[in-house]
matplotlib code that plots the C-alpha trace (Angstrom):
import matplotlib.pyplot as plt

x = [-9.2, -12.6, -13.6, -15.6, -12.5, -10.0, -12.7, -12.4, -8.8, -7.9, -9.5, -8.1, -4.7, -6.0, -7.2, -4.5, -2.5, -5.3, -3.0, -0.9, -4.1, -5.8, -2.5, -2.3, -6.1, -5.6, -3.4, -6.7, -9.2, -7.3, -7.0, -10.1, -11.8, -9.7, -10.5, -14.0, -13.8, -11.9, -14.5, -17.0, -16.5, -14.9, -18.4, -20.0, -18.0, -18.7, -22.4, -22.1, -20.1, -22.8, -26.1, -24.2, -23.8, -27.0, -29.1, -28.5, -30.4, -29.9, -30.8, -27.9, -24.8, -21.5, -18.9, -15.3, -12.1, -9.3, -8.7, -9.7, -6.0, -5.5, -5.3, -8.7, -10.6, -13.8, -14.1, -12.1, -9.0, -6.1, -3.5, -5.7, -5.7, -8.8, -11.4, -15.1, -15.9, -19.6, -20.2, -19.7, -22.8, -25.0, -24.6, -25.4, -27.6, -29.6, -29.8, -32.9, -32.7, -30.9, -33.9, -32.0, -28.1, -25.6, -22.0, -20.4, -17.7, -15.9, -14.1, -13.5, -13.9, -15.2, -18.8, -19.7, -22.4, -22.4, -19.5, -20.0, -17.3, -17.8, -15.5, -17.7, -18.2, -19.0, -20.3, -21.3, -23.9, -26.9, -31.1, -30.5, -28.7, -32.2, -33.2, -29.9, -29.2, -32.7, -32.9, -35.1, -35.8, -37.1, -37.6, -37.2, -35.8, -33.1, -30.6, -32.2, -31.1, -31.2, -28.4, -26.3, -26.5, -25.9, -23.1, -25.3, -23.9, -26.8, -26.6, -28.7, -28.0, -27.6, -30.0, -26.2, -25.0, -27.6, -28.6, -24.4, -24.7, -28.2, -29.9, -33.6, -33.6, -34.9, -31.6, -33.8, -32.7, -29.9, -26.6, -23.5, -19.8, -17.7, -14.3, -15.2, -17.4, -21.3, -24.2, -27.6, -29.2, -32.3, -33.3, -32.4, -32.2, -34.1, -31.8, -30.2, -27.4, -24.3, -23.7, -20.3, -19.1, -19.8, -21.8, -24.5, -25.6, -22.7, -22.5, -23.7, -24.8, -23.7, -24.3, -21.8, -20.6, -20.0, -17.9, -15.8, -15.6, -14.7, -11.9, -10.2, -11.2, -11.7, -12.9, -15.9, -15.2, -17.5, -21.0, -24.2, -26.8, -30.3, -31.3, -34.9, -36.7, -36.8, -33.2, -31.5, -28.4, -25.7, -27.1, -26.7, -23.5, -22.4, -24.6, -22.7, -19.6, -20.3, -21.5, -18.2, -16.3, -17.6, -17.1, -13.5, -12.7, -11.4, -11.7, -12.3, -14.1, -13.8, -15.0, -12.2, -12.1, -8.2, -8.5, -10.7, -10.2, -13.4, -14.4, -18.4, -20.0, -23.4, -24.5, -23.8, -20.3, -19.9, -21.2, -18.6, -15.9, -17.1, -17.8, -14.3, -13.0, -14.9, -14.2, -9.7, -10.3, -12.2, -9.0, -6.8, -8.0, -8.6, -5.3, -3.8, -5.8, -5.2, -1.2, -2.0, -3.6, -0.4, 1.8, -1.4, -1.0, 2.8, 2.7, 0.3, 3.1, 5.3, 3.3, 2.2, 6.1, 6.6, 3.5, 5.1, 8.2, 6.4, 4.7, 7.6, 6.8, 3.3, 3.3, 6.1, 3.6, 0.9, 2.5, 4.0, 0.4, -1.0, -1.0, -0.7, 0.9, -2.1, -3.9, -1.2, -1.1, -5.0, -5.0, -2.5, -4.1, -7.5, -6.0, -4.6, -8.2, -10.2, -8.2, -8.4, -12.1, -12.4, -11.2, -12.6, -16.1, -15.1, -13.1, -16.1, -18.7, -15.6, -15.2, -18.7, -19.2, -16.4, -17.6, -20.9, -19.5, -17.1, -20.2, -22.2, -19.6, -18.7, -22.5, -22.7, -20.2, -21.4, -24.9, -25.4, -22.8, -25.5, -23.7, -24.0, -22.7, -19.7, -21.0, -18.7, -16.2, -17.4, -17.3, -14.1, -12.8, -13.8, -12.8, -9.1, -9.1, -10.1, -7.7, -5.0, -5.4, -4.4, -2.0, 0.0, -0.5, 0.1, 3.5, 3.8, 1.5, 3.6, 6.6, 4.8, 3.6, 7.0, 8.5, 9.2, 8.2, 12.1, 13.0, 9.9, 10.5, 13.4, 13.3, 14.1]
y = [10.2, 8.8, 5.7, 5.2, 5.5, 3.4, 0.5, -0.5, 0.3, -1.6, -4.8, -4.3, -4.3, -7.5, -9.5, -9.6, -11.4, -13.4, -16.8, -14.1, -12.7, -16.0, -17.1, -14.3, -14.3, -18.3, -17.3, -14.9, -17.7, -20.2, -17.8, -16.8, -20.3, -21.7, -18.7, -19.3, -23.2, -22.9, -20.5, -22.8, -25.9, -24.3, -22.9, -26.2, -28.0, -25.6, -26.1, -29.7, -29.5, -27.3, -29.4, -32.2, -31.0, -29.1, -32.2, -33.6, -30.8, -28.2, -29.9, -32.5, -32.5, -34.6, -35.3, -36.2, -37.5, -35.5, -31.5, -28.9, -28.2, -31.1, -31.4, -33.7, -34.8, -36.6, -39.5, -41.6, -40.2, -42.0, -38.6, -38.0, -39.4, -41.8, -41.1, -41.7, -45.2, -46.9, -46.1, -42.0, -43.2, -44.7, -41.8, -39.2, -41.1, -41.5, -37.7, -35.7, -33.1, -35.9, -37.4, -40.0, -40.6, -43.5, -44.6, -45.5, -47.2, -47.6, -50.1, -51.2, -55.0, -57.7, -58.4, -62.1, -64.1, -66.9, -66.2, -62.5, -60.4, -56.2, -54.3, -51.7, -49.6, -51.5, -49.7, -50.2, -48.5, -48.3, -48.0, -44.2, -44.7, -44.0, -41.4, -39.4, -39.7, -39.7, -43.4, -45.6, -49.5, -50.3, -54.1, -56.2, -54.8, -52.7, -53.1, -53.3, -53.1, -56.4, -56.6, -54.1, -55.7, -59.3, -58.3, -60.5, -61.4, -58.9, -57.5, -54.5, -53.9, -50.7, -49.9, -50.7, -53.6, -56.0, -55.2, -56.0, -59.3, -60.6, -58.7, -59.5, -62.2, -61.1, -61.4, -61.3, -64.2, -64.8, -65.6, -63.3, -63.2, -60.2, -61.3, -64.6, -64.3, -65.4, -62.3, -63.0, -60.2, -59.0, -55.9, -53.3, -49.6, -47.2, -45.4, -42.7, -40.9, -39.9, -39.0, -37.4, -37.5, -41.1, -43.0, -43.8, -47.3, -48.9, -49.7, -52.4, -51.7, -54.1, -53.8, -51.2, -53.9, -56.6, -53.8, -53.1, -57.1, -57.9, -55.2, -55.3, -51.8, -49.6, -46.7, -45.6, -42.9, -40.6, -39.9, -38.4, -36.5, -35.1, -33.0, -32.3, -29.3, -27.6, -27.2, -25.0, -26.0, -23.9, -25.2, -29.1, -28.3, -27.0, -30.1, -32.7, -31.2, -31.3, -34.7, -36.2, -34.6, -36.3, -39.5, -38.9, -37.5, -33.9, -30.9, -28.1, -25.4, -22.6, -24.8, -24.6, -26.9, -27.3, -29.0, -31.6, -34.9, -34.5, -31.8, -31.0, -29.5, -28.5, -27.9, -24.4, -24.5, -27.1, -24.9, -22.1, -24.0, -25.3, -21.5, -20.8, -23.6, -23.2, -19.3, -20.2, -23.2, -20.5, -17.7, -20.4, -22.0, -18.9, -17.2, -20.3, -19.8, -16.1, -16.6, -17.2, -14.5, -12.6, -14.9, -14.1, -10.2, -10.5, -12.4, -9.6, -7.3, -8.8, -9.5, -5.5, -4.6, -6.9, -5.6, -2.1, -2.8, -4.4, -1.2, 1.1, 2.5, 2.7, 4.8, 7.3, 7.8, 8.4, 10.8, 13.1, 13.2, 14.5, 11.9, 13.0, 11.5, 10.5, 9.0, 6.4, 5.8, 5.4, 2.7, 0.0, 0.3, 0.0, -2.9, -4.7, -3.7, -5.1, -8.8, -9.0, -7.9, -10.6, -13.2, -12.6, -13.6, -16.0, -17.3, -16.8, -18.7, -21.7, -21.1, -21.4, -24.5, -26.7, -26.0, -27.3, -30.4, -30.8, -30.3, -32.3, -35.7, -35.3, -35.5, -38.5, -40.0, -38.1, -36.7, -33.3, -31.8, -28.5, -26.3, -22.5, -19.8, -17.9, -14.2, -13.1, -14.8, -13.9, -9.9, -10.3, -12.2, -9.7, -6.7, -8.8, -9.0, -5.6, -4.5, -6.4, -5.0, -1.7, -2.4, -4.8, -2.8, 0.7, 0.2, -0.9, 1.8, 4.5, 3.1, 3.7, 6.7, 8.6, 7.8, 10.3, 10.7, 11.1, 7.7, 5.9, 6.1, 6.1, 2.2, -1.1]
z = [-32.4, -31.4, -30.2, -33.3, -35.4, -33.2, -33.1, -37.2, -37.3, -33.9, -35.3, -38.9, -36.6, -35.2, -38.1, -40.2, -37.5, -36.6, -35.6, -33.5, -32.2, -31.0, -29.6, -27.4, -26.1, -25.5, -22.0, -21.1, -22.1, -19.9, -17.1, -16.5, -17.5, -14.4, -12.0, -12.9, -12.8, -9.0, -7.8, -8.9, -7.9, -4.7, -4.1, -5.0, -2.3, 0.2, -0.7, -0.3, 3.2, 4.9, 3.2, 5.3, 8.5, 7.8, 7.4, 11.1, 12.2, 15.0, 18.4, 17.6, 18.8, 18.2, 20.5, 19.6, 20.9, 21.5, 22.2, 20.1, 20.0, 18.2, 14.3, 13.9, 11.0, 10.1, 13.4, 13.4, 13.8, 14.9, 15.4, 19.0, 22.1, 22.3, 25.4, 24.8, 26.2, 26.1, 29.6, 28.4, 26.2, 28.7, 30.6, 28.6, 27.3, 30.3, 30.8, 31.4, 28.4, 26.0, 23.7, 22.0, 21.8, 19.7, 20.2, 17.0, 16.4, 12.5, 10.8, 6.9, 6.4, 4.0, 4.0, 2.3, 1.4, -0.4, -2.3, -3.2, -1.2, -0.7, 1.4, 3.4, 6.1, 9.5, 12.1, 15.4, 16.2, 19.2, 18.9, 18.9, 15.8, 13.5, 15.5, 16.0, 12.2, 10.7, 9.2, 8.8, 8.3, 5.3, 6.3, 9.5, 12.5, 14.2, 16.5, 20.0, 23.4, 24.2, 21.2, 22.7, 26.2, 25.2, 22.1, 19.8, 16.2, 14.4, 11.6, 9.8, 6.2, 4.1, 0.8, -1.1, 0.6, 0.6, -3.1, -3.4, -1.6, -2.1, -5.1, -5.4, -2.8, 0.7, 2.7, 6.4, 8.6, 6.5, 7.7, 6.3, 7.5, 8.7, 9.2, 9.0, 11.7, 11.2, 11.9, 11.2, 8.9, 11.1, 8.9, 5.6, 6.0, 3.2, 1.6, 2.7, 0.8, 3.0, 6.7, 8.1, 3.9, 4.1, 1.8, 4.6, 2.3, 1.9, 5.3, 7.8, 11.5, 14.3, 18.1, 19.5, 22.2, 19.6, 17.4, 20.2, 20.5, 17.5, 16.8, 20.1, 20.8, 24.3, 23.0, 20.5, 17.5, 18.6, 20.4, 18.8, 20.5, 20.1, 22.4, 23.7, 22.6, 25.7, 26.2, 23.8, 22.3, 24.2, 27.5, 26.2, 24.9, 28.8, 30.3, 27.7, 28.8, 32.8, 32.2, 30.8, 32.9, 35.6, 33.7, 32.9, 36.7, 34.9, 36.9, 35.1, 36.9, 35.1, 32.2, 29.9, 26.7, 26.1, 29.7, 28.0, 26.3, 24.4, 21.5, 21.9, 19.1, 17.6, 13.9, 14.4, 15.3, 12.3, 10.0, 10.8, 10.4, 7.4, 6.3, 7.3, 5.2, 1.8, 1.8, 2.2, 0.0, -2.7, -1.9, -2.5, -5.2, -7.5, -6.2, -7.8, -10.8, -11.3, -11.8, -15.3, -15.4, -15.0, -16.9, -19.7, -19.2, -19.7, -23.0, -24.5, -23.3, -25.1, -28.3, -28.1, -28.6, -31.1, -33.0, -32.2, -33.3, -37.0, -37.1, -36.6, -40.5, -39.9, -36.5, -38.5, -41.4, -39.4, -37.5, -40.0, -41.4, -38.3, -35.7, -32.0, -29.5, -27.8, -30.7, -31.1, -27.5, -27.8, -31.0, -29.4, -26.3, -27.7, -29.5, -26.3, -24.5, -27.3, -27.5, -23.2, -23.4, -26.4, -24.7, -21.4, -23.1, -24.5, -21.2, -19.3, -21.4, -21.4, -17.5, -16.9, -19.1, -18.3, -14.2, -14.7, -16.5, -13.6, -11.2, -13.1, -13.2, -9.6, -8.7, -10.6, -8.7, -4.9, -4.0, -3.2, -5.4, -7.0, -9.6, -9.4, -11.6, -9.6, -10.7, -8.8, -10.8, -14.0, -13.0, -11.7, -14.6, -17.0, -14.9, -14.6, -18.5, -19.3, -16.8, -17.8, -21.5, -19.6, -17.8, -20.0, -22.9, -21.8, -22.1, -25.3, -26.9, -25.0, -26.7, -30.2, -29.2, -27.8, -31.5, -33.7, -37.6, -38.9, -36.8, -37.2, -41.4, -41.0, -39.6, -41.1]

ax = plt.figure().add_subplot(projection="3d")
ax.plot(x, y, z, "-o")
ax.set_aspect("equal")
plt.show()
């Protein structure tokens, strides 16, 4: 029979059980919709992880507490033993090939002016801060060094906070509280969306020394670096290493980092693991997704033998009027092909939809989310569904097609 034949008959099959039929395309529809949807906002995150460590640039490079053994996270990280002090910062800070470097220190408090509370990010931060990170004042001043020497109480504002706390009033040379404690406001940052996943905005810069001060701390979060453009960045990452060594009296001549306290790293080497991250997350993610594509294929399975067993009559008749075995085999699996090709359209154009309104509501709420179609996704969705209408439905169609005519009429 030709394919031109099976076509008219295989939907006529179809359409008079057309609440059966839907039914048993919904499990492809879902299936593929949630591979699709996975893979998409899998890629999406991934995208938005490398813009991030992308945007610092490559001469910079971040140095962390702990080993590299160690199970770390965004700074800080309280699972790892705590060694970068300030004087690690003042001296690679005061290194030949370094052009500017910061010591930060992180903390959640309360932020208050008169009587408006926010809780925000408080950070501690040095002049190298802007130039490290890229930021900018947008009005008054920065920290300076004379407020990292003498631990003032001053305070620089993110684009967020100080429309939180003061709205259209200018909040330079006002006086807010953190922890109850008075800092004078001495400038506002421009805006600046997020740094390390954080919203870079909602957060207030104090002098490093008066952060360590006020939380009882020994130790900073972490250290940022840029480097001079006429070092390249494998030989700072060796002289940042050599250099804090010295400072935490480890020897280490063979220059082995699991002997460190300290992770050094560059944009490159954030970027792989980044890469190496979004591709497992997207593995997992759409291997999770794909077990209803199974569970899908095995509910057309079962559908097929009960349509085969409905038609027991029908596949007798046709065959004592001529019907080969083959040509029965061909119509239910052209009919199980046809529903899994059906509805992996149809899952496709819902996968593809419902990602971009996921996309879409997670970049309202987060920056830097960008939607883009998984084509990969979408081939292999509708090479799964086709497939499945094979594989699934091969069995039933060669239990309609191994019947024979005196049986099959036989039936009741």
């Amino acid at each position: 029979m030709k394919i031109r034949d099976l076509f008219p008959l295989s939907m006529k099959a179809l359409l008079a059980n057309k609440g059966r039929s839907l039914l048993t395309m919904l499990g492809i529809i879902i299936g593929i919709a949630s591979v699709i949807l996975m893979l998409a906002v899998g890629q999406a995150a991934q995208g938005y992880l490398l813009s991030q460590v992308a945007s610092f640039g490559s001469d910079f490079i971040s140095v962390e507490n702990g080993k590299p053994s160690e199970v770390r996270g965004r700074p800080p990280n309280p699972t790892v033993k705590q060694s970068l002090t300030y004087k690690d910062y003042k001296k690679i800070k005061g290194e030949i090939w370094v052009h500017a470097a910061t010591a930060i220190v992180l903390a959640r408090d309360l932020v208050s002016y008169g009587g408006v509370d926010t809780l925000t990010q408080v950070t501690g931060a040095t002049p190298g801060d802007p130039i490290v990170f890229n930021g900018a004042v947008k009005k008054g001043l920065y920290l300076s060094n004379e407020d990292i020497y003498s631990h003032t109480r001053a305070v620089v504002l993110g684009s967020k906070v100080a429309d939180e706390l003061f709205g259209q009033e200018n909040p330079i040379g006002k006086t807010i509280k953190i922890t109850k404690q008075p800092f004078r406001v001495i400038g506002i940052m421009k805006p600046a969306g997020t740094r390390f996943f954080r919203d870079a905005d909602d957060q207030v810069y104090i002098p490093v020394t008066t952060a360590l001060d006020l939380y009882h701390k020994s130790y900073v979060d972490y250290l940022g670096i840029k480097i001079r453009d006429t070092v390249n960045i494998t030989r700072a990452k060796e002289l940042t290493q050599v250099a804090l060594r010295e400072s935490h009296n480890i020897y280490n001549p063979t220059g082995d980092p699991s002997k460190d306290d300290f992770v050094v790293a560059s944009q490159e080497d954030a970027i792989k693991s980044v890469a190496t991250i979004g591709t497992i997350l997207q593995i997992l993610l759409g291997s999770i997704s794909g077990i209803s594509l199974v569970v899908a294929g095995i509910g057309i399975m079962n559908i097929m033998y009960v349509t085969v067993t409905e038609r027991t009559r029908e596949i007798g008749l046709r065959k004592a009027l001529g019907a080969r075995r083959h040509d029965i085999l061909g119509q239910f699996l052209f009919e199980s092909m046809i529903l899994t090709v059906i509805a992996g359209v149809i899952g496709i154009a819902v996968g593809i939809g419902a990602s971009w309104l996921v996309v879409r509501i997670i970049s309202h709420y987060q920056s830097g989310w960008t939607f883009l179609i998984p084509w990969f996704g979408a081939l292999l969705g509708f090479s799964v569904s086709a497939g499945i209408g094979v594989l699934f439905g091969y069995f039933p169609a060669r239990k309609a097609s191994a019947f024979k005519p005196i049986d099959a009429l036989r039936y009741e």
